[in-house]
C-alpha positions in Angstrom: -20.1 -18.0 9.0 -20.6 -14.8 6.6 -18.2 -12.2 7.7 -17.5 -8.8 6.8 -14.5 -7.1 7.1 -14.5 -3.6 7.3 -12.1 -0.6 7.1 -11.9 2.6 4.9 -8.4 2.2 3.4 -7.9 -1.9 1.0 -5.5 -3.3 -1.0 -4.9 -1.6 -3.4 -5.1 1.3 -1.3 -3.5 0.5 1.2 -1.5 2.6 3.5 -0.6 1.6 7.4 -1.0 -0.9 9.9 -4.7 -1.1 10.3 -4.9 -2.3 6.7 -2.6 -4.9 7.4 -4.8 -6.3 10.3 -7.7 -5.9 8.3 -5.7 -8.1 5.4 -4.7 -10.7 7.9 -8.0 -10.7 9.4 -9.3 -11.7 5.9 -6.8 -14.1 5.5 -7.5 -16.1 9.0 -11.5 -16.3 8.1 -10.9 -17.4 4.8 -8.3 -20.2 5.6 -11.1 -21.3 8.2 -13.6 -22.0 6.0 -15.9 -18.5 6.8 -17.3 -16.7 3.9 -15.7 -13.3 4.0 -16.5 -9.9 2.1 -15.1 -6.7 2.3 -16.0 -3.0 2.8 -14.0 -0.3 1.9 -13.5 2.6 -0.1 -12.2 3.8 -3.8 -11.5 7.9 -4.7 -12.5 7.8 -8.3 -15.7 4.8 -8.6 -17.4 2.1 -6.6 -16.9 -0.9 -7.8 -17.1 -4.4 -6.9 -14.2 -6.9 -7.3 -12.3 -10.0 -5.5 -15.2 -10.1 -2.9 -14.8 -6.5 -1.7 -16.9 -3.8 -2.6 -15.2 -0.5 -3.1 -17.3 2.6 -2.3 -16.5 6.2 -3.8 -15.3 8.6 -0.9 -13.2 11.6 -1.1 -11.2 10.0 2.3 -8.5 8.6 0.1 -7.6 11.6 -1.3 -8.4 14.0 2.1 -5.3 15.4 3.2 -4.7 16.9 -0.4 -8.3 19.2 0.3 -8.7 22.5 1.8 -9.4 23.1 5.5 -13.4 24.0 4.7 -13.9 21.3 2.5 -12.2 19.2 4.9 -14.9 20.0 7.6 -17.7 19.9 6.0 -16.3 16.5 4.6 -16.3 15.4 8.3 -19.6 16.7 9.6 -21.2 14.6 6.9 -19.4 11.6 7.1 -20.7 11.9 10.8 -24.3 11.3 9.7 -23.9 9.9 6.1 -27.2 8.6 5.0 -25.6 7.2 1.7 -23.3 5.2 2.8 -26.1 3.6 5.6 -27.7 2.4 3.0 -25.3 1.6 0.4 -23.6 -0.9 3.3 -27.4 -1.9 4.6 -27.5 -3.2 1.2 -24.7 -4.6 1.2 -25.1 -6.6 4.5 -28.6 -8.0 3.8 -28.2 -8.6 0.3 -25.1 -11.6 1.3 -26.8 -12.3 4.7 -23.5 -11.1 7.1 -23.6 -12.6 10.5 -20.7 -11.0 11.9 -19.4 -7.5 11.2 -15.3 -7.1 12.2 -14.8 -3.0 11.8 -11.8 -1.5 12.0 -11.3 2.3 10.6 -14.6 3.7 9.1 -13.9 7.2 8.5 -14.8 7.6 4.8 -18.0 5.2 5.4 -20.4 6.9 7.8 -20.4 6.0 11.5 -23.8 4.7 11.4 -22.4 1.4 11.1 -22.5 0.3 15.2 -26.2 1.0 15.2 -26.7 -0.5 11.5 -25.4 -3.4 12.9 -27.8 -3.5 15.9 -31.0 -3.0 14.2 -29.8 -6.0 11.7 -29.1 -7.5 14.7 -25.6 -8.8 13.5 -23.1 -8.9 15.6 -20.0 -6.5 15.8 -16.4 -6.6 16.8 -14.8 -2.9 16.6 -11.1 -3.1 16.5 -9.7 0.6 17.6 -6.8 1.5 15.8 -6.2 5.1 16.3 -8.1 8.2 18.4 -10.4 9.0 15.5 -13.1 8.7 17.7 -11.9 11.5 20.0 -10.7 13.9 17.3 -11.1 13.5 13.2 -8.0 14.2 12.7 -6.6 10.4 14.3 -3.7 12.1 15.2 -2.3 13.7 18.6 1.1 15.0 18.6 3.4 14.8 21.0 3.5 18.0 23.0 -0.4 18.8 21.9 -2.2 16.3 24.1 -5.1 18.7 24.8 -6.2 18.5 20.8 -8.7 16.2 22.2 -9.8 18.2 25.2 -11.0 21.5 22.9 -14.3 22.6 22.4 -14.6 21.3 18.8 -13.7 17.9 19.6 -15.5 17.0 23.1 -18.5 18.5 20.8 -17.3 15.7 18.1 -16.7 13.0 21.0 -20.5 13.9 22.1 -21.8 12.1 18.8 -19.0 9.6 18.4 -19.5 8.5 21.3 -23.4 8.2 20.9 -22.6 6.3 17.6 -20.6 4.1 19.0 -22.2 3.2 21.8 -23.4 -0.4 21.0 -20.7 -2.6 19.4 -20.6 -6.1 21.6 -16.7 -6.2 21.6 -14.7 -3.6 21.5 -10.7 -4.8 20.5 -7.5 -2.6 21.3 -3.9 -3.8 20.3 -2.3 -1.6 23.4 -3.9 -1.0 27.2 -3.0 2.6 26.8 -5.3 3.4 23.6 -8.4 1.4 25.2 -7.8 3.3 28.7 -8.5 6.3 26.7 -11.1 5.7 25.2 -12.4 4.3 28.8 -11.3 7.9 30.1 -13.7 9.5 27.9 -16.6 7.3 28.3 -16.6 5.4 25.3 -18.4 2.1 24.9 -19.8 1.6 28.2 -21.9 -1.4 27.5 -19.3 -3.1 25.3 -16.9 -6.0 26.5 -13.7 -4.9 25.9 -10.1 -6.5 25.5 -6.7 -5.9 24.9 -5.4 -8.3 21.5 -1.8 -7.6 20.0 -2.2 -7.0 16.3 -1.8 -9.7 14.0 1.4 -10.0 11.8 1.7 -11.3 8.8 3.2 -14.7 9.6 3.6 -16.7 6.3 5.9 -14.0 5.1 7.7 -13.4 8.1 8.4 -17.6 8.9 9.8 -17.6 5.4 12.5 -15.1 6.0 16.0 -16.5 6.9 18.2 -13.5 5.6 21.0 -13.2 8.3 21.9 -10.2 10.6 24.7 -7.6 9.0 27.7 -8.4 11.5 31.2 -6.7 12.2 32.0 -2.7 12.4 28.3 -1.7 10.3 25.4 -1.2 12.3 22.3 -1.1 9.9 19.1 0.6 10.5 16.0 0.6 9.0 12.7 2.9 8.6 10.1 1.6 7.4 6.1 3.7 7.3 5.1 6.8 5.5 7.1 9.5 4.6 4.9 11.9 6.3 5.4 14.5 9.5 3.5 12.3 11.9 5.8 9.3 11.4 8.6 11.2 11.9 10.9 9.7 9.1 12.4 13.6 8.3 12.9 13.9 11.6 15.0 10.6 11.7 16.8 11.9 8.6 17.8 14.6 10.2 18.6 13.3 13.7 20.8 10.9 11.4 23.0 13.5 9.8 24.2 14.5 13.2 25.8 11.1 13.7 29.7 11.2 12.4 30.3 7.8 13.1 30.7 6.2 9.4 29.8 2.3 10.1 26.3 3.5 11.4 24.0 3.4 8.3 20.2 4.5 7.9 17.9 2.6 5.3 14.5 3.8 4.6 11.6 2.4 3.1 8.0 4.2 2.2 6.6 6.4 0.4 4.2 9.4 0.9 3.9 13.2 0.4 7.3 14.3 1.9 9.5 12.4 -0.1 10.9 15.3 -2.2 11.9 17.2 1.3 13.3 13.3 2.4 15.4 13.1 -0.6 16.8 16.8 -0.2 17.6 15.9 3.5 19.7 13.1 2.8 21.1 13.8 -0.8 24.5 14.4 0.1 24.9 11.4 3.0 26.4 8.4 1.7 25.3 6.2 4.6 21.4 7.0 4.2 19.5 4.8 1.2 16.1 5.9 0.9 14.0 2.8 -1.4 10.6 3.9 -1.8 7.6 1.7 -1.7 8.4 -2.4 -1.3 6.9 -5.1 -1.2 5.9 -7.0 1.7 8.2 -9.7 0.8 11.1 -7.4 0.4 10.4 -5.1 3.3 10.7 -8.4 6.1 14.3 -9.3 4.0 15.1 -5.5 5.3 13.9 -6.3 8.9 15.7 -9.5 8.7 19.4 -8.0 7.7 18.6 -4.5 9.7 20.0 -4.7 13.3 17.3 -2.8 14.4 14.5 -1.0 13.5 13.5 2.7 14.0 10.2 3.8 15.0 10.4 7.6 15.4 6.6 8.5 15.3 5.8 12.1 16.3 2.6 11.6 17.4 0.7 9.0 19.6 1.2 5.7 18.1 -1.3 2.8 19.0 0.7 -0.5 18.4 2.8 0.2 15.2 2.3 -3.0 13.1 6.1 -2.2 12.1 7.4 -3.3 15.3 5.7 -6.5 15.1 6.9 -7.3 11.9 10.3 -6.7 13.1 9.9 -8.8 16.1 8.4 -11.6 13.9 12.0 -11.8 11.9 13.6 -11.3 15.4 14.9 -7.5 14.6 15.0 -5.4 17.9 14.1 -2.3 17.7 14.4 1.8 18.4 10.9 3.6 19.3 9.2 7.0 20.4 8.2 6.5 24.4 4.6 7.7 23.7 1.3 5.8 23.1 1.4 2.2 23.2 5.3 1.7 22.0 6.2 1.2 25.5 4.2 -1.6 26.3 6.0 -3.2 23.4 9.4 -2.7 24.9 8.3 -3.7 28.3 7.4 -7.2 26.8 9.9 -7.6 24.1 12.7 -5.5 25.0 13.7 -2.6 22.4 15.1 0.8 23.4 12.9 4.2 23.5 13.3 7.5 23.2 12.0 11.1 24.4 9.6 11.8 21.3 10.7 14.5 19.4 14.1 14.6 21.1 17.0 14.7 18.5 19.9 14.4 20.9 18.1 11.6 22.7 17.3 9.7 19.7 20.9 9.9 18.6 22.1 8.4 21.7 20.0 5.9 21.6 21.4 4.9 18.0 24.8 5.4 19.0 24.5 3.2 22.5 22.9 0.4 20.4 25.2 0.3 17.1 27.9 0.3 20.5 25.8 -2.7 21.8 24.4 -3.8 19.3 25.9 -8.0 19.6 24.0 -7.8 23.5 20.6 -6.8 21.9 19.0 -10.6 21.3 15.1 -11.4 20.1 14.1 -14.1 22.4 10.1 -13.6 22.5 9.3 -12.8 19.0 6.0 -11.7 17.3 5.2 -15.5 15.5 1.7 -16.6 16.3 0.2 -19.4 14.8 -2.1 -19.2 11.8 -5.5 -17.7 12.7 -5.2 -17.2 16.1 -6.0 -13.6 16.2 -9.0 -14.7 14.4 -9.9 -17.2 17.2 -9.0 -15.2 20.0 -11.6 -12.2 18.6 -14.3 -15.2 18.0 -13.6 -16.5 21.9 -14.2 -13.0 23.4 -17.7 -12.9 21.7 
């Protein structure tokens, strides 16, 4: 089968979790004999490399624009005749027969109905709410972002756009059930799949757990408001107890305001960017990681990487988080809640010899793959 893979932010470019699922879902199809290509975007060129064709979008770059340009930006990327045709080409000209799309913004959202008239078929994997709101974001506390005028007008022609894709793909019940809630993709078959983590990686790991008095943990995700890493730093300075230490790993715009917070706390490390390989050896030795997200959070690909080097874990009680903890245990938090966060650190570096991995996030090669192909 030829398969494209599709989703506005690729290696290099990478940035979150939906790039990783779109990497794994590469990976699967390849190692099962499919023919596999790649849509994404660049911020300086297109250009055409390694299978995967790179087109030239501002979306890389977006946050960094002012708020007009940012609008305009997304009316057009709403009905982007360009980039139609640039991936029309692109799916006739190597004869796709199966379109996986994760996060398009950056590439017009033509592509459900581009699909239909080529009459390939399409598996949309929903990742965040930028469907209901351009944004992708809702913060904890302003729930009713998605209820204003501006974006139920915006939901009105998403939700026309999207209207035809034959399976629709959600890692957490709570993300698809609000996307149900707001009459999205009524004619779709829709599932709930946990994300895919990135298993050859995580099987290799054998780095043992830090034992005795020092409890270790570890952020890992952007340095950036929504993920809420400055206001673990901060949370973290509150916290006198000296064998509790904080190690965090990412990079983004709010690293210079990171690196103020914690400059004169011994116990914090703050590494920057890692790489893959490095960042599961930091799951493996952390006693638990810390998922402080500030905003709505589908299924934080984080959390399954933890789980995959069986590393508990510390998380916001908003989006799809729960679910996670119901099934694989893992203490939460009020989001946004400083005092409750920090009791949740301290019980645990208290407990920490009770909290046990059992179930862990370690599926067998390609399955997510499969599983996708079976609900076709």
């Amino acid at each position: 089968m030829r398969i494209a893979v599709i989703n506005n932010l690729y290696k290099p470019y990478n940035r979150g979790g939906a790039e990783a699922v779109a990497e794994e879902i590469v990976k699967q199809a390849s190692a099962l004999g499919h023919q596999v290509f790649v849509i994404s975007t660049a911020p300086d060129k297109s250009y055409f490399l390694d299978n995967t064709y790179y087109l030239k979008s501002s979306y890389y770059n977006l946050g960094q624009k002012s708020l007009l340009f940012r609008a305009l930006w997304q009316i057009n990327n709403l009905f982007n005749l360009r980039k139609y045709y640039q991936i029309k080409n692109i799916l006739q000209k190597n004869k796709i027969d199966l379109v996986i799309s994760n996060n398009i913004m950056g590439l017009g959202f033509f592509l459900p109905y581009l699909c239909q008239k080529l009459k390939i078929r399409n598996i949309q994997i929903l990742h965040d709410i930028q469907l209901l709101h351009p944004s992708g974001l809702m913060y904890f506390g302003e729930e009713k972002i998605i209820d204003s005028l501006g974006a139920k007008l915006y939901q009105y022609f998403t939700r026309q756009l999207f209207a035809t894709p034959e399976l629709v793909v959600a890692p957490s019940h709570w993300l698809l059930d609000l996307y149900t809630q707001k009459a999205f993709f009524l004619n779709s078959k829709k599932v709930v799949l946990e994300n895919p983590v990135k298993t050859k990686d995580a099987t290799a790991i054998t780095t043992d757990k830090v034992d005795g008095e020092i409890t270790n943990f570890l952020y890992v995700g952007q340095i950036e408001k929504h993920k809420g890493a400055l206001f673990l730093a901060e949370t973290f300075k509150a916290i006198v107890n000296p064998f509790i230490t904080l190690t965090i790993i990412g990079d983004g715009s709010l690293r210079a305001e990171l690196k103020e917070i914690i400059k004169n706390d011994k116990r914090i490390t703050y590494l920057g960017k890692r790489a893959k390989d490095e960042v599961l050896a930091a799951m493996a030795s952390a006693n638990a990681v810390i998922v402080p997200s500030l905003c709505y959070e589908n299924s934080p690909t984080v959390i399954y990487e933890a789980l995959s080097v069986k590393t508990s874990f510390i998380g916001s009680n908003i989006g799809g988080i729960p679910e996670l903890s119901r099934k694989y245990g893992g203490l939460l938090f009020r989001a946004g809640d400083k005092e409750d966060l920090k009791g949740e650190i301290e019980y645990f570096a208290n407990h920490h010899n009770d909290f046990k991995i059992t179930q862990t996030k370690n599926e067998a090669p390609q399955s997510y793959l499969v599983s996708l192909l079976k609900n076709l």
